[in-house]
Each structure stands twice: as C-alpha cells, then as structure tokens.
C-alpha positions as CSV (number, residue, x, y, z in Angstrom):
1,X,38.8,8.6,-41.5
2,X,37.8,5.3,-39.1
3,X,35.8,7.9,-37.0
4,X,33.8,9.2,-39.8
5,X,33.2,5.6,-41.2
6,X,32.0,4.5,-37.7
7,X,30.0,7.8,-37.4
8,X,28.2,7.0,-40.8
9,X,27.8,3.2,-39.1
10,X,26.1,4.4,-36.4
11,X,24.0,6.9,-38.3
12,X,22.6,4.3,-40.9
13,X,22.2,2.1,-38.0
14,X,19.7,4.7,-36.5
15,X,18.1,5.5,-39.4
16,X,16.9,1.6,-40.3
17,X,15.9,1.2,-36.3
18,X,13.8,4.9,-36.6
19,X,12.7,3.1,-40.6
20,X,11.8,-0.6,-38.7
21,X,9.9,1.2,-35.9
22,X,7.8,3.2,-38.2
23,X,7.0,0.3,-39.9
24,X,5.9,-1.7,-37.0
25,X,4.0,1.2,-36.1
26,X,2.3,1.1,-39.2
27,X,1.6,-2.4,-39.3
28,X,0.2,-2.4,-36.1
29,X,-2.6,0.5,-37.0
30,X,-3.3,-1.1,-40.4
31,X,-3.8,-4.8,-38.5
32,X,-6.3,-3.2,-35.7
33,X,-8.2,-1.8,-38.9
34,X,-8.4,-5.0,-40.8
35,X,-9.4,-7.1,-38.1
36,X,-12.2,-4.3,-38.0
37,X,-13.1,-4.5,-40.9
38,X,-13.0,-8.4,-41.4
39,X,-14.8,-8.7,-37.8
40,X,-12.1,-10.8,-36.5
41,X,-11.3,-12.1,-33.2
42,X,-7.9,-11.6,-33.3
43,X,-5.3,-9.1,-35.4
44,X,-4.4,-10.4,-38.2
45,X,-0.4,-10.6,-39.7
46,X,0.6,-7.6,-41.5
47,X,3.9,-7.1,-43.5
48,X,4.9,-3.7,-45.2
49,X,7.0,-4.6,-47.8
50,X,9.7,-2.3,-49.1
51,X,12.6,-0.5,-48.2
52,X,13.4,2.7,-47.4
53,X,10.1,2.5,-45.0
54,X,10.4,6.5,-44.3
55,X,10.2,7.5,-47.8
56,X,7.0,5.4,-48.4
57,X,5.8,7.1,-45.2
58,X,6.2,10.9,-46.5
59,X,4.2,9.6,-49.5
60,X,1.2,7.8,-47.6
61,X,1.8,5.1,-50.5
62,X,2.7,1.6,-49.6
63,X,4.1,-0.8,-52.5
64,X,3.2,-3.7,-50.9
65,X,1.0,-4.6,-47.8
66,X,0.5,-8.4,-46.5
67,X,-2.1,-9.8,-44.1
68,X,-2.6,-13.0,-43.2
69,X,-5.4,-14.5,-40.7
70,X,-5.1,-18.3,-39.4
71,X,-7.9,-20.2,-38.1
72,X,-10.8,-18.4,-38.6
73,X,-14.0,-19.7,-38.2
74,X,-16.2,-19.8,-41.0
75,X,-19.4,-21.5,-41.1
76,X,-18.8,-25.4,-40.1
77,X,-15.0,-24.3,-41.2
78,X,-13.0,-23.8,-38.3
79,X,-9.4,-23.4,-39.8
80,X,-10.0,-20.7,-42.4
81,X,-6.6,-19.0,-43.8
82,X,-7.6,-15.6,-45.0
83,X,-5.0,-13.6,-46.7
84,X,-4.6,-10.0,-48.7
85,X,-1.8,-8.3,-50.9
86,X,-2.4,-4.9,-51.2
87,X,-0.6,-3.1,-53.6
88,X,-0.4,0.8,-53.8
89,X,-2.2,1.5,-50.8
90,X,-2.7,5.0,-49.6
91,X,-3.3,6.3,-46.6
92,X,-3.2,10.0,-44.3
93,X,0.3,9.6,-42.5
94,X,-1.1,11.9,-39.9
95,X,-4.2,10.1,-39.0
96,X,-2.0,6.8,-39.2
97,X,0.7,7.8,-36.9
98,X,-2.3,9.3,-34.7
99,X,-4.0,6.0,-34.4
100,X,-7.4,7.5,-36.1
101,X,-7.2,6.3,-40.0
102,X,-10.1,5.1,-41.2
103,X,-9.6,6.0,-45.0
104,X,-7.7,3.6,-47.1
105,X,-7.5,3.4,-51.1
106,X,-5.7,0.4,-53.4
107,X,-4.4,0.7,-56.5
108,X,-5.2,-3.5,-56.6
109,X,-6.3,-5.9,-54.0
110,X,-5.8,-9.8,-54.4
111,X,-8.0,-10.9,-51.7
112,X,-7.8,-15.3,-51.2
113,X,-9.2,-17.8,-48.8
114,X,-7.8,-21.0,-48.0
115,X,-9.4,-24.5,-46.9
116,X,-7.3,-26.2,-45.0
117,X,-7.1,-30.4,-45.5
118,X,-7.6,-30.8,-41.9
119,X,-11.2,-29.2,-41.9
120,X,-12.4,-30.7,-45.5
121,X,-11.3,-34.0,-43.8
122,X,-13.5,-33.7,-41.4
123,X,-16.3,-32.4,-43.5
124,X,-16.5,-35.3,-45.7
125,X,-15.4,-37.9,-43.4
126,X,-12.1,-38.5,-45.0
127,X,-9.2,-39.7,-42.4
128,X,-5.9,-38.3,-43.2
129,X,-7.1,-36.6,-46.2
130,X,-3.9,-34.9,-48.4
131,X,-4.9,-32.1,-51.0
132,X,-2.5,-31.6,-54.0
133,X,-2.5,-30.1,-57.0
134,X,-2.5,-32.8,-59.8
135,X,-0.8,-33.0,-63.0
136,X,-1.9,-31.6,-66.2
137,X,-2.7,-35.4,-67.4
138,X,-4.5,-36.4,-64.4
139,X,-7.9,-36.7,-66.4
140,X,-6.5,-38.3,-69.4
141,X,-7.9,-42.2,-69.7
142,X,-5.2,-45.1,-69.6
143,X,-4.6,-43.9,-73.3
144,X,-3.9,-41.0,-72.3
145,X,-6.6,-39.2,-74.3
146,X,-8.4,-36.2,-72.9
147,X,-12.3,-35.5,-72.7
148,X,-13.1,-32.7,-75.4
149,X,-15.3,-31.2,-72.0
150,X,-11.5,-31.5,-70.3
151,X,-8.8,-30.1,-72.6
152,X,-9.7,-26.3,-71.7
153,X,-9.4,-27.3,-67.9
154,X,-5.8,-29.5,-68.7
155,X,-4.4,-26.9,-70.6
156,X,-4.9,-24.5,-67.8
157,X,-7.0,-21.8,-69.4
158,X,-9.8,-21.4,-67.3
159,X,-9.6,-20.0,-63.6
160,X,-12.4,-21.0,-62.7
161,X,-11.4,-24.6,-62.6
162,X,-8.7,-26.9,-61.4
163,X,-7.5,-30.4,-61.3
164,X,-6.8,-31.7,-57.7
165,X,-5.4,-34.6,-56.2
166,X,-7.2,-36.1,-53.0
167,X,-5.8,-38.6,-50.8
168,X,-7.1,-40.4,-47.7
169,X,-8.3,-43.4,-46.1
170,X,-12.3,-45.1,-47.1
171,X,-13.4,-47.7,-45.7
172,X,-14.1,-50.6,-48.1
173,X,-16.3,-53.7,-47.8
174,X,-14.9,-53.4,-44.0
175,X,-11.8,-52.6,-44.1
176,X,-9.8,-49.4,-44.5
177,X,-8.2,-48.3,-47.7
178,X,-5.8,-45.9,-49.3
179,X,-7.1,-44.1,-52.3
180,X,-6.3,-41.5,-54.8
181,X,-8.9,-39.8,-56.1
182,X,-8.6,-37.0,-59.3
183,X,-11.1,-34.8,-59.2
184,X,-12.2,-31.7,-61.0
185,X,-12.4,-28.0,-58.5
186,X,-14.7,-25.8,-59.5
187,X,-16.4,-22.2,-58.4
188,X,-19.7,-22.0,-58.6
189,X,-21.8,-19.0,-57.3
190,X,-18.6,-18.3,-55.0
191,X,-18.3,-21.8,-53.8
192,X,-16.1,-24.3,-54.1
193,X,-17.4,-27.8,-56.0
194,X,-15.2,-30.9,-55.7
195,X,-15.9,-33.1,-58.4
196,X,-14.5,-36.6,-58.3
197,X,-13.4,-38.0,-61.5
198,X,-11.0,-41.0,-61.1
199,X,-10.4,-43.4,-58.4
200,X,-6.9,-45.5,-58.0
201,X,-7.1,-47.7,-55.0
202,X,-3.6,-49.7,-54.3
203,X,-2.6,-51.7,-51.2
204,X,1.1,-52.4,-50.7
205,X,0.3,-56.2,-50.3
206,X,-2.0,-56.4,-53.6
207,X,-1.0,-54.1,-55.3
208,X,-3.6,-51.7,-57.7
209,X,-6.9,-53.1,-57.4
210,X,-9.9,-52.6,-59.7
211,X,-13.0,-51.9,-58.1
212,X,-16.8,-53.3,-59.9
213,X,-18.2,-50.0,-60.4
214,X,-20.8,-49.7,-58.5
215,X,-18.4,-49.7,-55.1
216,X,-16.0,-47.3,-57.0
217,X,-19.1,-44.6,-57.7
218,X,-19.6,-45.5,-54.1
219,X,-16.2,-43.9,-52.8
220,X,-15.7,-41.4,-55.2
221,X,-18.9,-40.4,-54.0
222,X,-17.8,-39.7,-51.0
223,X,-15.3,-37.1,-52.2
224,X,-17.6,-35.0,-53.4
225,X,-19.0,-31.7,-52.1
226,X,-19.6,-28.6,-52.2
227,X,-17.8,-25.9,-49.7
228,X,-18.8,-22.6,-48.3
229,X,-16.1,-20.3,-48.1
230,X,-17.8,-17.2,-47.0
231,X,-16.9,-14.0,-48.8
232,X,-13.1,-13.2,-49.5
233,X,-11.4,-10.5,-47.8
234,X,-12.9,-6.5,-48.4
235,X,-16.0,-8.4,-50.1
236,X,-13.9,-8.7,-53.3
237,X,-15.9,-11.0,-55.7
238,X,-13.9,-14.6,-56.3
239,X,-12.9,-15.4,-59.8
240,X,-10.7,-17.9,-59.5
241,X,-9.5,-21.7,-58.0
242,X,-6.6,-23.7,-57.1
243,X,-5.2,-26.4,-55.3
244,X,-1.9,-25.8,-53.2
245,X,-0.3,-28.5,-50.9
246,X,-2.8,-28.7,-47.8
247,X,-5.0,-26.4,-48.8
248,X,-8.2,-25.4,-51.3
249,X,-7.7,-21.7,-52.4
250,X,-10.6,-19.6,-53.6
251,X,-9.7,-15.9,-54.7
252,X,-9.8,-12.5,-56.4
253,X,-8.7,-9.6,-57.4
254,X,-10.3,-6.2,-57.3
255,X,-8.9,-2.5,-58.4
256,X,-9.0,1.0,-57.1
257,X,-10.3,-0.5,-54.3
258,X,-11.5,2.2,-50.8
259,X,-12.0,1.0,-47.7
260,X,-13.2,3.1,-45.3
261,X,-16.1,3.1,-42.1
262,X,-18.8,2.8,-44.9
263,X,-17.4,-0.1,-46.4
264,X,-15.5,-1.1,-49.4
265,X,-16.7,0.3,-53.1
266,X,-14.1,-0.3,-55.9
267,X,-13.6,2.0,-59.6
C-alpha cells in the first residue's frame, strides 16, 4: 500500500509539471502574439488561469487569460499600464503548440488602460501628485447637499463618470502648498477629462485655510486637463472610468471578439 500511495505521488506530481509546462508554453505563444498585435516593444505578462491546464488544452478554450503591459509609451505618457482579461478564448491547439496561431476568438474581452500618478504629475506640473478614489460625498457642499447635475454621478450610476481625489503640492503666493482637490473624471470622445470641483488647502502650522477666490480658481485650475489615452487593448471602444490608488483607469468591454492577422472585428 505505501508503494502505491507514493507511485500515485509521483504520478500526480508529473502530471501538474507536464499541466505547468503546457501552460507556460501557451502563455509564451499567446504573449509573442499580443505584443504583435498591440505593436509593443516588449512581451507582455500573460496568466492562464485555471486548473486542470491539459483539459483546457484538448478543448482549445481557455476560461481565463490575463495580460498585463507596464510602461508603455503612449503619446507624451510614458508609464502606460495596459491590461486584458480574456474570457473563453479559443484557439487551434495544433497551430499553438506549433508556434504558428494567428487565429484567436473571445467569448468577452475587458480591455483597460491605466494612467499612472507619476506621468499625470508631470503632465500638469503637480509634485508628488496622489490619485484616489473619493468618497460618495465628496461633492456635497459644507451642508452636505448634492448638485441636482451631481446626484447621478454620487450615486454611482453612470460609468462614464467618477469622483476622484487629487493630492499634491502648488505653489501659492511663493510658497509651496499641500492641497486636496475633488474633482469630477470624465470620458469624453475616449479621453479622459479631469474636472476640478473643490479645493481644501491645510498647513499643519495653520491649519485649513480659505483661499479669496480668485487664487483658489487659480489652483484648481491647474488640476485640470484633458488626457490622451490612446486606444484600449484589441481597439475595444472605452465605455467606462475610474479612479484606483495611483492610477486613472479608462476601459471596455467587447464580445465575441476575433483577433487574427487582419485585425480585430467583434459580433
């Protein structure tokens, strides 16, 4: 009996190295056709989720397929995050193993950019910019009331807006201060508008400081812009916008999505 349970040891051992290496296999061929595809300079990340590999193999369907790109230049953006889930992809096994694929169909593709803090910072002349999202109440006035044009966008309904929280440094009558500005994200003809809405300005020594308005215009002003993303990942069209911590995030989702040397079509 101990023979036969080390036997079965070493067999399920072998058959998760023989799953892993097809996998990494797999990954590899599907990373060197992304980066193709996407023109990048390097390969990007890939993941195939899901386990037994093998059986997903025999099938050519893949539940769940991750890339992720760093640093890619974009325009005047030099620290571009693009990333894809792919979910139900199918592909030839044959010409995958083979190393010639070129034929790849998705049940759904979530295709998202991300603009890093570091490179907005240095687009709008921000030092040590943060990006956050904010709370739900962010916009509401010191009586906590909510704009009628606002309570679609606090409630969370619409995708094509968010609430964002922006900190950094500004320099002030001559001297450099920390702010928090509120302001409103929005995608516009597949570009991201930052809209600056509220300004709170506090120095440890002082304490919260009201600006006249004319020099709080001035540096909420300086907060807004408008950003170039470039297009998302397989051309998918962007429907939505978000804040995370550190980063702007533009995406979209696209089904029955094929990808091959043409191009990508999707229906």
């Amino acid at each position: 009996m101990k023979k036969l349970v080390i036997a079965l040891v070493i067999i399920i051992g072998v058959l998760i190295g023989a799953d892993f290496g097809a996998a990494a296999i797999a990954e590899y061929q599907v990373s060197k056709r992304v980066a193709a595809q996407l023109h990048l300079s390097e390969d990007p990340e890939v993941r195939i989720n899901g386990f037994p590999f093998l059986t997903q193999v025999i099938a050519g369907n893949y539940r769940d397929v991750q890339l992720v790109a760093n640093a890619v230049q974009v325009g005047r953006l030099n620290e571009v995050g693009i990333e894809a889930d792919l979910h139900g992809a199918r592909v030839s096994t044959a010409s995958l193993l083979a190393g010639t694929a070129d034929h790849l169909t998705v049940d759904q593709l979530i295709g998202r950019v991300k603009l890093k803090a570091s490179d907005v910072a240095r687009l709008i002349g921000i030092q040590d910019l943060t990006i956050n999202p904010a709370d739900k109440d962010a916009l509401a006035d010191d009586e906590g009331n909510i704009s009628s044009a606002d309570e679609q966008l606090a409630a969370g309904t619409d995708d094509t807006k968010a609430v964002v929280q922006l900190d950094g440094t500004v320099n002030i009558a001559g001297s450099d201060n920390k702010v928090r500005v509120i302001a409103v994200l929005s995608l516009v003809n597949g570009k991201m508008e930052i809209d600056p809405r509220k300004l709170d300005l506090n120095n440890s020594a002082l304490g919260p400081i009201e600006l006249p308005p004319l020099f709080e215009q001035s540096v909420l002003q300086q907060f807004s812009t408008t950003l170039d993303p470039g297009m998302l990942p397989f051309e998918i069209t962007p429907t939505a916008v978000r804040a995370e911590r550190g980063a702007l995030v533009i995406e979209g989702t696209a089904d029955n999505v094929t990808i091959n040397s043409s191009g990508v079509s999707t229906g």
